[in-house]
Backbone and ligand atoms as CSV (ligand in chain L), in Angstrom:
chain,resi,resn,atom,element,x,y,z
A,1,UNK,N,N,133.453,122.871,92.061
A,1,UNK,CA,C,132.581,121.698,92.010
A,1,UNK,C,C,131.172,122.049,92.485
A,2,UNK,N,N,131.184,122.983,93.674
A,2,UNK,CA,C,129.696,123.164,93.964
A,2,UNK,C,C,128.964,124.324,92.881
A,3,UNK,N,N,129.404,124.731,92.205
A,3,UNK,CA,C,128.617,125.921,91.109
A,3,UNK,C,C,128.887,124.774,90.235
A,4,UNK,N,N,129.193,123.424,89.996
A,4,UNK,CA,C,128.423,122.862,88.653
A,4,UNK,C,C,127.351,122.027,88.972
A,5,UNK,N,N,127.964,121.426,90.523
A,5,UNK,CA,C,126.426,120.416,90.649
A,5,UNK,C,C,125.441,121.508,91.023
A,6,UNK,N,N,125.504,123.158,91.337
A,6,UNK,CA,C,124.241,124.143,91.130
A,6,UNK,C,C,123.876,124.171,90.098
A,7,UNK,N,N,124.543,124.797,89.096
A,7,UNK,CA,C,124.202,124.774,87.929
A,7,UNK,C,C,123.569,123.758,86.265
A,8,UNK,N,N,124.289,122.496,87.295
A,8,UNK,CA,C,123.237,121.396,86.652
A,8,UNK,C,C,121.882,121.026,86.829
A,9,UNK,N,N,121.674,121.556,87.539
A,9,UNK,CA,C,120.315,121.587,88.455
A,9,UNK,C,C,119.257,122.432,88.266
A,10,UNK,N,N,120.166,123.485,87.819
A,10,UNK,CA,C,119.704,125.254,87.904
A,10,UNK,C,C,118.175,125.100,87.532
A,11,UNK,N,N,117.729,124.354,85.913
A,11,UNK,CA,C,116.287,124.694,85.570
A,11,UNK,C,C,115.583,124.157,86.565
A,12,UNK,N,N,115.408,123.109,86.888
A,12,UNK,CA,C,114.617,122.655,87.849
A,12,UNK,C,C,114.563,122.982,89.290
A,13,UNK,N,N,115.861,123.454,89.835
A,13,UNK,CA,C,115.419,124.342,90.659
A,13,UNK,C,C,114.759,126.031,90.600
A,14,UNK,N,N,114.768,126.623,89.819
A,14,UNK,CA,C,114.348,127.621,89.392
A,14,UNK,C,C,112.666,127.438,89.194
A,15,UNK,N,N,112.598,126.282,88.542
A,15,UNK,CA,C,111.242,125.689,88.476
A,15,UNK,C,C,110.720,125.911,90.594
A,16,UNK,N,N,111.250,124.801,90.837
A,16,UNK,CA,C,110.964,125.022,92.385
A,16,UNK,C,C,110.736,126.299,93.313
A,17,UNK,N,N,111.641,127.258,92.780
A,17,UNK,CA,C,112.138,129.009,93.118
A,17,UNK,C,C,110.762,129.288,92.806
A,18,UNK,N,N,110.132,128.793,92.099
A,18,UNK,CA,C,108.562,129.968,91.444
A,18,UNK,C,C,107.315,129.583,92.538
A,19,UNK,N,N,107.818,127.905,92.719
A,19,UNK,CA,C,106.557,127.332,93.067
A,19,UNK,C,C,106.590,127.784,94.474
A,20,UNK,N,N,107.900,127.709,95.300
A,20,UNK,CA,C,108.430,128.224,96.686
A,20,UNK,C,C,107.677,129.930,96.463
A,21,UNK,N,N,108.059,130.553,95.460
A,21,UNK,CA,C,107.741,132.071,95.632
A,21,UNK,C,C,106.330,132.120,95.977
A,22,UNK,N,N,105.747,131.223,95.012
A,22,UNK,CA,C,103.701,131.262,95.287
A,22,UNK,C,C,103.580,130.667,96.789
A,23,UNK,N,N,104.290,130.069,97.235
A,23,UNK,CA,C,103.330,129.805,98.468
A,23,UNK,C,C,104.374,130.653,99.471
A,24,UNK,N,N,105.514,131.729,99.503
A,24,UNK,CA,C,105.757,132.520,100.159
A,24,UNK,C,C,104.767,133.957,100.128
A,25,UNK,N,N,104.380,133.945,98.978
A,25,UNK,CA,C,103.994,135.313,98.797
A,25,UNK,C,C,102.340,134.731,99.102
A,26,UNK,N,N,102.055,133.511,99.524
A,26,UNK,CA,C,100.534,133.365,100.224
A,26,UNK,C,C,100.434,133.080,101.432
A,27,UNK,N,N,101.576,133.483,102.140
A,27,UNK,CA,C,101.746,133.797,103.625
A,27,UNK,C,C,102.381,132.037,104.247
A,28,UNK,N,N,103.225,131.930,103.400
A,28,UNK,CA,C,103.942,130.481,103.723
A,28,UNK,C,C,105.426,130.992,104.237
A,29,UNK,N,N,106.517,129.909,104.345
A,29,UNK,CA,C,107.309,129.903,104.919
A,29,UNK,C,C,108.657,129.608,103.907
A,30,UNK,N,N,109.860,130.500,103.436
A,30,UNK,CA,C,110.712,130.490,103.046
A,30,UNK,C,C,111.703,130.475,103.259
A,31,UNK,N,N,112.736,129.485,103.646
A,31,UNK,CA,C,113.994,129.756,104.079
A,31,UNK,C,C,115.172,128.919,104.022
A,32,UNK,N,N,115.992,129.498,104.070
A,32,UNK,CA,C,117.487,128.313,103.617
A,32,UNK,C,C,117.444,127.352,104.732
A,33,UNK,N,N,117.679,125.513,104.487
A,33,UNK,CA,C,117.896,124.833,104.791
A,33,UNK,C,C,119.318,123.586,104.761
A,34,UNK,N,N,120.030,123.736,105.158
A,34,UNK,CA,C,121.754,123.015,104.809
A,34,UNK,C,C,122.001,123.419,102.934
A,35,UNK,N,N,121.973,122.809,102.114
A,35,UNK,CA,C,122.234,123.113,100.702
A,35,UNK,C,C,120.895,123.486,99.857
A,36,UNK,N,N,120.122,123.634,100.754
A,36,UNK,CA,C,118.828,123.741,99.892
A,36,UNK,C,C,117.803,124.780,100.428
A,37,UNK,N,N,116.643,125.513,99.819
A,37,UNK,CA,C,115.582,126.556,99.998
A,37,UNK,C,C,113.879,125.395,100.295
A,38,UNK,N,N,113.556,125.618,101.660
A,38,UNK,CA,C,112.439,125.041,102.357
A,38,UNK,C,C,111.146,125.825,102.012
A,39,UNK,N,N,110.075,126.073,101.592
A,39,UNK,CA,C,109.101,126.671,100.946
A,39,UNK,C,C,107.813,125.385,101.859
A,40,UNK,N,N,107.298,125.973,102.590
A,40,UNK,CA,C,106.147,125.388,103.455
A,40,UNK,C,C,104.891,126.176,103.771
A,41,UNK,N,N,103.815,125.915,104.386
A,41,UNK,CA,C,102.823,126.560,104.841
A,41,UNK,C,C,102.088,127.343,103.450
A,42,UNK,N,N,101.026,128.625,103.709
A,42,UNK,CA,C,100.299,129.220,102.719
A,42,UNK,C,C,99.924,128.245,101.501
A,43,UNK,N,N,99.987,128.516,100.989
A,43,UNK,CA,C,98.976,127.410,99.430
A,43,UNK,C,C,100.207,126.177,98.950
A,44,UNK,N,N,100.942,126.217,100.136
A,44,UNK,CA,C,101.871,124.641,99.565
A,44,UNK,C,C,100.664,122.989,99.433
A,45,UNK,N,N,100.369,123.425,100.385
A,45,UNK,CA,C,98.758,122.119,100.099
A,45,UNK,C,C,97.917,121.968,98.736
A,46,UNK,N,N,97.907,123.082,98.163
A,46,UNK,CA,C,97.501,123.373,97.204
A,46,UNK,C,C,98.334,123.019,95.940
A,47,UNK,N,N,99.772,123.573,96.132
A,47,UNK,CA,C,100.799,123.420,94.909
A,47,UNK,C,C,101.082,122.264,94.784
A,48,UNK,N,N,101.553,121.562,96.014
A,48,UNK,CA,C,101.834,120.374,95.794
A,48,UNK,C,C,100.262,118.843,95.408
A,49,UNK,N,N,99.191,119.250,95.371
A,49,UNK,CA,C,98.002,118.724,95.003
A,49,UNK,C,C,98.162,119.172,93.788
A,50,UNK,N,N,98.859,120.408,92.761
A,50,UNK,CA,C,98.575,120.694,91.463
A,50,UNK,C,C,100.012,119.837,90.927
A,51,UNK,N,N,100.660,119.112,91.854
A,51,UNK,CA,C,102.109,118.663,91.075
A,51,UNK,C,C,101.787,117.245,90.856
A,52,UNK,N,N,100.508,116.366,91.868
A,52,UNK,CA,C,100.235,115.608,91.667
A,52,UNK,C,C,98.820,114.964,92.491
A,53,UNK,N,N,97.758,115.154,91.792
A,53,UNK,CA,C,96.500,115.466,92.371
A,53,UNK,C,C,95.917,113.560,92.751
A,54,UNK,N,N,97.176,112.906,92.412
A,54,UNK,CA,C,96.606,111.300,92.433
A,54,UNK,C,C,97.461,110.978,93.931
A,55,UNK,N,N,98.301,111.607,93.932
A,55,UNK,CA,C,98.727,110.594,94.833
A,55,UNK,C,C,98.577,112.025,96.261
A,56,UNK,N,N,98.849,111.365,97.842
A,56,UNK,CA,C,98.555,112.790,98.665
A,56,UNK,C,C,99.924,113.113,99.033
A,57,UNK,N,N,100.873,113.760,98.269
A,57,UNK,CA,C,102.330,114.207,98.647
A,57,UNK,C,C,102.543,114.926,99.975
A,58,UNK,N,N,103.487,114.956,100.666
A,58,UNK,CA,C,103.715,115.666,102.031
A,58,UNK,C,C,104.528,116.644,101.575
A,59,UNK,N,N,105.781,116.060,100.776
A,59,UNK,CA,C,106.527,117.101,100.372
A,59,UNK,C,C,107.625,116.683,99.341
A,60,UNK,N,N,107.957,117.966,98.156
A,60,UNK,CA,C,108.678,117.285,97.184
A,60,UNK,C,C,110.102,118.009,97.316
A,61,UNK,N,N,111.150,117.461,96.482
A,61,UNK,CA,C,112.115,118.163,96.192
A,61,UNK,C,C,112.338,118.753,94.657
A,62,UNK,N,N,112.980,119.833,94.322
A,62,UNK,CA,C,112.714,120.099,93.068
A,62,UNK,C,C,114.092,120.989,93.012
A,63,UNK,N,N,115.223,120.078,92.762
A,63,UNK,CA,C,116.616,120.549,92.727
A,63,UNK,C,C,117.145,121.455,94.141
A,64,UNK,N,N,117.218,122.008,94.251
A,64,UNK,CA,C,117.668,123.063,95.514
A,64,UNK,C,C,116.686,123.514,96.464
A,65,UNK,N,N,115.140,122.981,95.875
A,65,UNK,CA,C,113.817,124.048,96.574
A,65,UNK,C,C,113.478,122.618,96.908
A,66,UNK,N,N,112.875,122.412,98.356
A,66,UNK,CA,C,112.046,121.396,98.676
A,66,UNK,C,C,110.645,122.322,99.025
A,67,UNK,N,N,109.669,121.871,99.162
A,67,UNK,CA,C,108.125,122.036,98.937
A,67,UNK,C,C,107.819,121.399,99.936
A,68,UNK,N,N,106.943,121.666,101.275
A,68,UNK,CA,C,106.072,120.718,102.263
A,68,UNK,C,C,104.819,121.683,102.677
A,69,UNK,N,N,103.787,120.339,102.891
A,69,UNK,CA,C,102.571,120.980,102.836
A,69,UNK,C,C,102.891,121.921,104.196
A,70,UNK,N,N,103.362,121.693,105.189
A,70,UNK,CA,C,103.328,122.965,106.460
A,70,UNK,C,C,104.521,122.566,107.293
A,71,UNK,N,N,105.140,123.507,108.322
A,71,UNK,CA,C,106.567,123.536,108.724
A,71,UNK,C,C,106.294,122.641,109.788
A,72,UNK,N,N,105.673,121.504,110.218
A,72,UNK,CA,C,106.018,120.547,110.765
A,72,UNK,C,C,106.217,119.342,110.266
A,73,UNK,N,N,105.927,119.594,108.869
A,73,UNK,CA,C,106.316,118.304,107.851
A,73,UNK,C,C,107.570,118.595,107.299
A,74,UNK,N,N,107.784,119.988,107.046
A,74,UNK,CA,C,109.084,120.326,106.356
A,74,UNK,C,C,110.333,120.129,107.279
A,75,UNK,N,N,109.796,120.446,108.802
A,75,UNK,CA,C,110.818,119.441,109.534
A,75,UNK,C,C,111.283,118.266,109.579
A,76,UNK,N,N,110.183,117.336,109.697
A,76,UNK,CA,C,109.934,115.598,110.024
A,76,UNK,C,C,110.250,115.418,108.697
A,77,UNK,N,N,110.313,115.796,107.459
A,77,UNK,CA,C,111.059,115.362,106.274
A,77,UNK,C,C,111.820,115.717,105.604
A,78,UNK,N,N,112.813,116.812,106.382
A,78,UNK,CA,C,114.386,117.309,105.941
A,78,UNK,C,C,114.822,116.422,105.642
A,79,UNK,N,N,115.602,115.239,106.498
A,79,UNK,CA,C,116.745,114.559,106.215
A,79,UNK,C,C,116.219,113.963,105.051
A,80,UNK,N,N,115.364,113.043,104.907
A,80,UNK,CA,C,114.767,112.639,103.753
A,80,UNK,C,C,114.856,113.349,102.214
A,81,UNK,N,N,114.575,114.462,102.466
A,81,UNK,CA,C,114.304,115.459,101.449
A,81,UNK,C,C,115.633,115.776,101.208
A,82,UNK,N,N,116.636,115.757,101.895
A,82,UNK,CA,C,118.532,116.398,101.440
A,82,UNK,C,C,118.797,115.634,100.870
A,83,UNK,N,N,118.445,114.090,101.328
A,83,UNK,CA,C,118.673,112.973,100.518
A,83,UNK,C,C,118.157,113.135,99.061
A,84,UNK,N,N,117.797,113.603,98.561
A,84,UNK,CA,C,117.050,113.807,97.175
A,84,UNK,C,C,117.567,115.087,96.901
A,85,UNK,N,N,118.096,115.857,97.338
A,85,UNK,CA,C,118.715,117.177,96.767
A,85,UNK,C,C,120.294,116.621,96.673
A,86,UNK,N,N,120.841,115.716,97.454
A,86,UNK,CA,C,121.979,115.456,96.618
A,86,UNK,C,C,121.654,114.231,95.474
A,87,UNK,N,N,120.818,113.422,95.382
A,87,UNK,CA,C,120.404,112.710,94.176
A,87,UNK,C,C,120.760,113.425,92.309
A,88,UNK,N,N,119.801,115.216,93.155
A,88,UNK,CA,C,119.652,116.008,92.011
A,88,UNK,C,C,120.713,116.298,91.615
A,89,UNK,N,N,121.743,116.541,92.730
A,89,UNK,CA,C,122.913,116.942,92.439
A,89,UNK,C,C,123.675,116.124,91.812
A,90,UNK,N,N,123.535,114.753,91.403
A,90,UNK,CA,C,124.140,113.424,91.364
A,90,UNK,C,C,124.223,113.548,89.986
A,91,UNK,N,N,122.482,113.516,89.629
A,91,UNK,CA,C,121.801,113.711,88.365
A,91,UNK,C,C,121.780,114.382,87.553
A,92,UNK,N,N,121.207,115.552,88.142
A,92,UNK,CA,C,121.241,117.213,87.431
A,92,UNK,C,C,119.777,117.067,87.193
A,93,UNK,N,N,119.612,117.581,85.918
A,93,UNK,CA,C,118.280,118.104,85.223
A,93,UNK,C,C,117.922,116.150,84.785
A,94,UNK,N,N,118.708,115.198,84.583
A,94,UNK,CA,C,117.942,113.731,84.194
A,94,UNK,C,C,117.635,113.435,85.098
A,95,UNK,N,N,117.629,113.843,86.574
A,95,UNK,CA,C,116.822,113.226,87.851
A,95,UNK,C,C,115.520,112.812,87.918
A,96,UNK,N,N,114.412,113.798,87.281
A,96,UNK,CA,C,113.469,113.315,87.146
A,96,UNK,C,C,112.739,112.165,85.955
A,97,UNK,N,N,113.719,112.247,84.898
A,97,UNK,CA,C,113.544,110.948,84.051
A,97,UNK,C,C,114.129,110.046,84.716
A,98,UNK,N,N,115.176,109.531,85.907
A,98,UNK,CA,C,115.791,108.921,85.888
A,98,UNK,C,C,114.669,108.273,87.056
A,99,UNK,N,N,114.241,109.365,87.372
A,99,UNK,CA,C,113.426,109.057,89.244
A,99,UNK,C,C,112.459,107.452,88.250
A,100,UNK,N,N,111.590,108.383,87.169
A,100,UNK,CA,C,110.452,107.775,86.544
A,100,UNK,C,C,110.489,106.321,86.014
A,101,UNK,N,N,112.280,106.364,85.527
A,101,UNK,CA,C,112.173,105.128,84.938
A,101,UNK,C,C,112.782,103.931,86.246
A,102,UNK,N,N,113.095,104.586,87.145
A,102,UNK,CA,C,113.412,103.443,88.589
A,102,UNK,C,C,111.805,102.951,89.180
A,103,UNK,N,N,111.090,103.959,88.627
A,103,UNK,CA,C,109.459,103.775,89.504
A,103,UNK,C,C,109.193,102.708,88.381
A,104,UNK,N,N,109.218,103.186,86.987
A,104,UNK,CA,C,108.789,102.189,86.447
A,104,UNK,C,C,109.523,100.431,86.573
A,105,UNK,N,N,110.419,100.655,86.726
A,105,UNK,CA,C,111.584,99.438,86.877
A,105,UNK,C,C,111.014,98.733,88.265
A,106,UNK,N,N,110.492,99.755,89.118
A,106,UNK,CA,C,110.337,98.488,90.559
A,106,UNK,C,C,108.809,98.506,90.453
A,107,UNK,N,N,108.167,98.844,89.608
A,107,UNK,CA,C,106.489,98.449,88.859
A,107,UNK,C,C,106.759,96.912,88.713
A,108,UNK,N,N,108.158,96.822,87.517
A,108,UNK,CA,C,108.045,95.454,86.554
A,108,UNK,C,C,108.797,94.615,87.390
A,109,UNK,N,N,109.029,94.668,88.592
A,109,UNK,CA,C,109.838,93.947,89.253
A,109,UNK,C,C,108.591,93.436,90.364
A,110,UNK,N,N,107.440,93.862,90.090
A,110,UNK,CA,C,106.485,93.534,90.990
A,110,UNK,C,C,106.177,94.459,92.352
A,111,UNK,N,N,106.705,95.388,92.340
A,111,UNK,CA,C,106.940,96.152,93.408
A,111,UNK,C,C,106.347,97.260,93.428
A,112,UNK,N,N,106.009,97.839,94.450
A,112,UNK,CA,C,105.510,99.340,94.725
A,112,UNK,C,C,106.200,100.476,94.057
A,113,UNK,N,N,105.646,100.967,93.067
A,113,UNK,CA,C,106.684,102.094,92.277
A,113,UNK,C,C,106.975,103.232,93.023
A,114,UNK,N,N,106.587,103.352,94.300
A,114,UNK,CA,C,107.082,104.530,95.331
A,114,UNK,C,C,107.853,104.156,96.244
A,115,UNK,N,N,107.638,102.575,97.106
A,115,UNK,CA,C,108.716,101.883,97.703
A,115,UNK,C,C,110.008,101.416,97.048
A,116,UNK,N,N,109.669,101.071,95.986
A,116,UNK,CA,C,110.969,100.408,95.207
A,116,UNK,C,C,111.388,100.793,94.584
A,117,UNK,N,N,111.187,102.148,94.469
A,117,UNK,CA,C,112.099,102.902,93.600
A,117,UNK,C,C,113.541,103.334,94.210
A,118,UNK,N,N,114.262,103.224,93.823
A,118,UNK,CA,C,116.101,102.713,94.307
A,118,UNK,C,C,115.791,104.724,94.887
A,119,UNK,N,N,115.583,105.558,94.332
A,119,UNK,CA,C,116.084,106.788,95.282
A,119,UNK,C,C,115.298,106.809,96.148
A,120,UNK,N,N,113.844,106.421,96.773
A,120,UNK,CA,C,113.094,106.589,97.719
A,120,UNK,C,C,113.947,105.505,98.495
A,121,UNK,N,N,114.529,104.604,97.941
A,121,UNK,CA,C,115.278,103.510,99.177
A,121,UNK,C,C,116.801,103.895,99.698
A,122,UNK,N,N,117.444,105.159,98.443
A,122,UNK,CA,C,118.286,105.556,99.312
A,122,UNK,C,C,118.025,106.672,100.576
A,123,UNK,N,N,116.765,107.458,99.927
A,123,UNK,CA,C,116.725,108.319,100.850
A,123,UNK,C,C,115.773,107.471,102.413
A,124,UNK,N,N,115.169,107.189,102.240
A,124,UNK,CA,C,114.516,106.138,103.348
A,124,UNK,C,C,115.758,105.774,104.290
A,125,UNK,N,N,116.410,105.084,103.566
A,125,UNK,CA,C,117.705,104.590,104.300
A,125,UNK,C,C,118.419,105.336,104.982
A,126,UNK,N,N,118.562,106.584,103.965
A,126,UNK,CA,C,119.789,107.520,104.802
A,126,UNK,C,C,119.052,108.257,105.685
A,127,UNK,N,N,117.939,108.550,105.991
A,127,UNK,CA,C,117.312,109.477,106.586
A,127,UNK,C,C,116.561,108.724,107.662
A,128,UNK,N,N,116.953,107.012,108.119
A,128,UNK,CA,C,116.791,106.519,109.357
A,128,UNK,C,C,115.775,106.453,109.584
A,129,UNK,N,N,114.788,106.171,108.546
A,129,UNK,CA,C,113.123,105.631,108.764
A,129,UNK,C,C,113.149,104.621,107.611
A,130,UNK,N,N,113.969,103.185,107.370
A,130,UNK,CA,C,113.748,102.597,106.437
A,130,UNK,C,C,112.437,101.730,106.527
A,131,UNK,N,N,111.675,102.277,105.493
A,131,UNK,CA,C,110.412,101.262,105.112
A,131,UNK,C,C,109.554,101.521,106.682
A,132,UNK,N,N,109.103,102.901,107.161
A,132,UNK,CA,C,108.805,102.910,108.058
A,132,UNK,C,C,107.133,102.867,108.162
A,133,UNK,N,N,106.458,102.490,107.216
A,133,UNK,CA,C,104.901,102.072,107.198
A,133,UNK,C,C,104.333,103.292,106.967
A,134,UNK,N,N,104.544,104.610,106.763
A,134,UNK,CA,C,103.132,105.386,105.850
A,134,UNK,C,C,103.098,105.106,104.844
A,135,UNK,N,N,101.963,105.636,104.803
A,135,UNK,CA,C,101.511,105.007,103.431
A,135,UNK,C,C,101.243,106.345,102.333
A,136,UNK,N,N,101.969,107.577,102.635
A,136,UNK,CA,C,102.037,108.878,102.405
A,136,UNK,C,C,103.447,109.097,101.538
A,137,UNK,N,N,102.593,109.316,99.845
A,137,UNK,CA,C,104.012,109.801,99.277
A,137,UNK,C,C,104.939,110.407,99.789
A,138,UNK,N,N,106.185,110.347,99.884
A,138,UNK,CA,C,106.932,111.832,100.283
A,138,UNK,C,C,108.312,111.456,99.077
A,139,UNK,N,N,108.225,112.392,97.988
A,139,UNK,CA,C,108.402,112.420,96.789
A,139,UNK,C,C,110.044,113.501,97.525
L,1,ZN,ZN,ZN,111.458,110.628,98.784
């Protein structure tokens, strides 16, 4: 069971594996975290501004690889962030269409498409900061 929810995942984490490699190999921080690879510090400020230059991300998940701008964020947003690596695992590779069309869904519901999106409210929830007032993506 755990080599299929890996392997459902595989492109998009592999995707993550490259983006983790660029900001290891620019003097950042790489290392296994419970089911998942933590990639922080060196040009993560940078990568994650090229994943989404509108909004100011702290840190993303991207199947097995989470992304944070520096290792005191990649701390303060583990639990959060596992929460979204088993999502992926839930999902597989439709996680991120699935993420898009919940953002869009709590748009038309009148709602904040980053608050109300049902996986930012499971992970919020499970990770014991529900609806805790930043106002700081953490994707
Ligand atoms: Zn999140």
């Amino acid at each position: 069971m755990r080599a299929v929810k890996l392997l459902w995942v595989a492109p998009i984490t592999l995707f993550g594996a490259l983006l983790a490699t660029m900001i290891r190999v620019s003097g950042g921080r790489f290392e296994r975290q419970g089911t998942a690879w933590e990639a922080s510090g060196g040009c993560a400020r940078r990568v994650l501004w090229l994943i989404n230059p509108w909004m100011q991300i702290e840190a993303i998940t991207l199947g097995h690889v989470i992304l944070a701008r520096d290792a005191t964020t990649a701390s303060r947003m583990r639990s959060h962030e596992q929460v979204h690596v088993r999502q992926y695992e839930r999902w597989g590779v439709l996680f991120p269409a699935a993420y898009l069309i919940a953002s869009a869904a709590a748009a038309l519901r009148g709602e904040c498409p980053y608050r109300g999106n049902v996986f930012e409210r499971e992970a919020f929830a499970l990770d014991g900061r529900v609806n805790s007032g930043q106002n700081v993506r953490r994707d």
